[in-house]
C-alpha positions in Angstrom: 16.3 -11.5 26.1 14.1 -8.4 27.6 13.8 -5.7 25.4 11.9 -3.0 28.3 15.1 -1.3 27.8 14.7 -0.8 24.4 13.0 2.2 22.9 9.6 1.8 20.2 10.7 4.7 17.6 7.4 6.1 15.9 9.0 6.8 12.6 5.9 8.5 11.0 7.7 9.8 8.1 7.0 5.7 7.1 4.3 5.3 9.6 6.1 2.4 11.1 6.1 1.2 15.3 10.3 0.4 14.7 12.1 -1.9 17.6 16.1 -2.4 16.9 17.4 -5.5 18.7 20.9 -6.5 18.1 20.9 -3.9 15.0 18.2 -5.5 13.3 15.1 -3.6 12.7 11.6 -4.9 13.5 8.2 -2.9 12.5 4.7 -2.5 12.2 3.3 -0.9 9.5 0.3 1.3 10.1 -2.1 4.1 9.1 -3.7 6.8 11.0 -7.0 8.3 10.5 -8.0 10.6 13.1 -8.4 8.8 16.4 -8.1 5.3 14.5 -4.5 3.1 14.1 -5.1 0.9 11.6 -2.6 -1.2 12.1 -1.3 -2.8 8.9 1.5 -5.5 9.0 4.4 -6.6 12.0 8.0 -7.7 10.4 10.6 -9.2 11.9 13.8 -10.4 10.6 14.5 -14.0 10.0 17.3 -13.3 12.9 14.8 -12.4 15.5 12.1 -14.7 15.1 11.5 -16.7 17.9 12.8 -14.2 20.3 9.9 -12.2 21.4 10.6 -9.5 19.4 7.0 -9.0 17.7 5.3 -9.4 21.2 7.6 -6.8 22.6 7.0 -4.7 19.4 2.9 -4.7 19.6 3.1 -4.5 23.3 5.4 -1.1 23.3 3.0 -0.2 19.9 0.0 -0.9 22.4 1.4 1.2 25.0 2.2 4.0 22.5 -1.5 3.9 21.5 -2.9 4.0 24.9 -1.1 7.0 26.0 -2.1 8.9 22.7 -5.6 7.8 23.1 -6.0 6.1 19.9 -7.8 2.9 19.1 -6.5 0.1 17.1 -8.0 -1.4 14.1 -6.1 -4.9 13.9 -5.6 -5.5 10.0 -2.3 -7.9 11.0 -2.9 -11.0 11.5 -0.1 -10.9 14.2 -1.7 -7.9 15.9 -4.8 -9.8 15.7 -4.1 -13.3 17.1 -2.0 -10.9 20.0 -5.0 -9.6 21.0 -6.7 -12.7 21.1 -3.8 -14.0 23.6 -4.2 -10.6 25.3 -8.0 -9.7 25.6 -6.8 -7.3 28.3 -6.0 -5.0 25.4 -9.3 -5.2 23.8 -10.4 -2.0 25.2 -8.0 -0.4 22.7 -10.0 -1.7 19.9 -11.6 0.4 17.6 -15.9 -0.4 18.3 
C-alpha cells in the first residue's frame, strides 16, 4: 500500500505526528522544546503492523521537521533504529 497520498496531521493539542490508514490511527508521540523534537514513542495498531505504516509515519514526521527547521532528539526506539536504516536523515539530529 503507498500512503504519499495520505496526509501527517500535527495534532499538537496531544503533541502527536497522526497517519489514518484504513480508519485506523497511527502516531508518534513527541515533545517540543524550542528548536528540539523530542520525539517520544511511534504506535501502530495491531491492524497495520507489517504494512509500512510506521516508516511512512517517521518519514512524513521527518519531513514535517525539516521544513519547520527543527531537530530531532530520537527517544523511540523505532525512530531510532529508522535512523540507523536511514543515516541520510541524520542531519536532522539534534548535536
Amino acid at each position: 500500500m503507498k500512503y504519499q497520498e495520505i496526509p501527517l496531521v500535527n495534532n499538537e493539542a496531544i503533541h502527536n505526528f497522526e497517519l489514518v490508514v484504513d480508519g485506523h490511527r497511527s502516531f508518534i508521540d513527541y515533545k517540543l522544546k524550542g528548536d528540539k523534537i523530542y520525539l517520544i514513542h511511534t504506535e501502530v495498531p495491531v491492524e497495520l503492523e507489517g504494512m509500512g505504516v510506521a516508516a511512512a509515519l517517521v518519514e512524513k514526521a521527518f519531513n514535517y521537521i525539516e521544513e519547520h527547521q527543527l531537530k530531532i532528539v530520537a527517544l523511540c526506539v523505532y525512530v531510532a533504529a529508522y535512523l540507523k536504516r536511514h543515516p541520510e536523515w541524520n542531519r536532522l539530529v539534534a548535536v
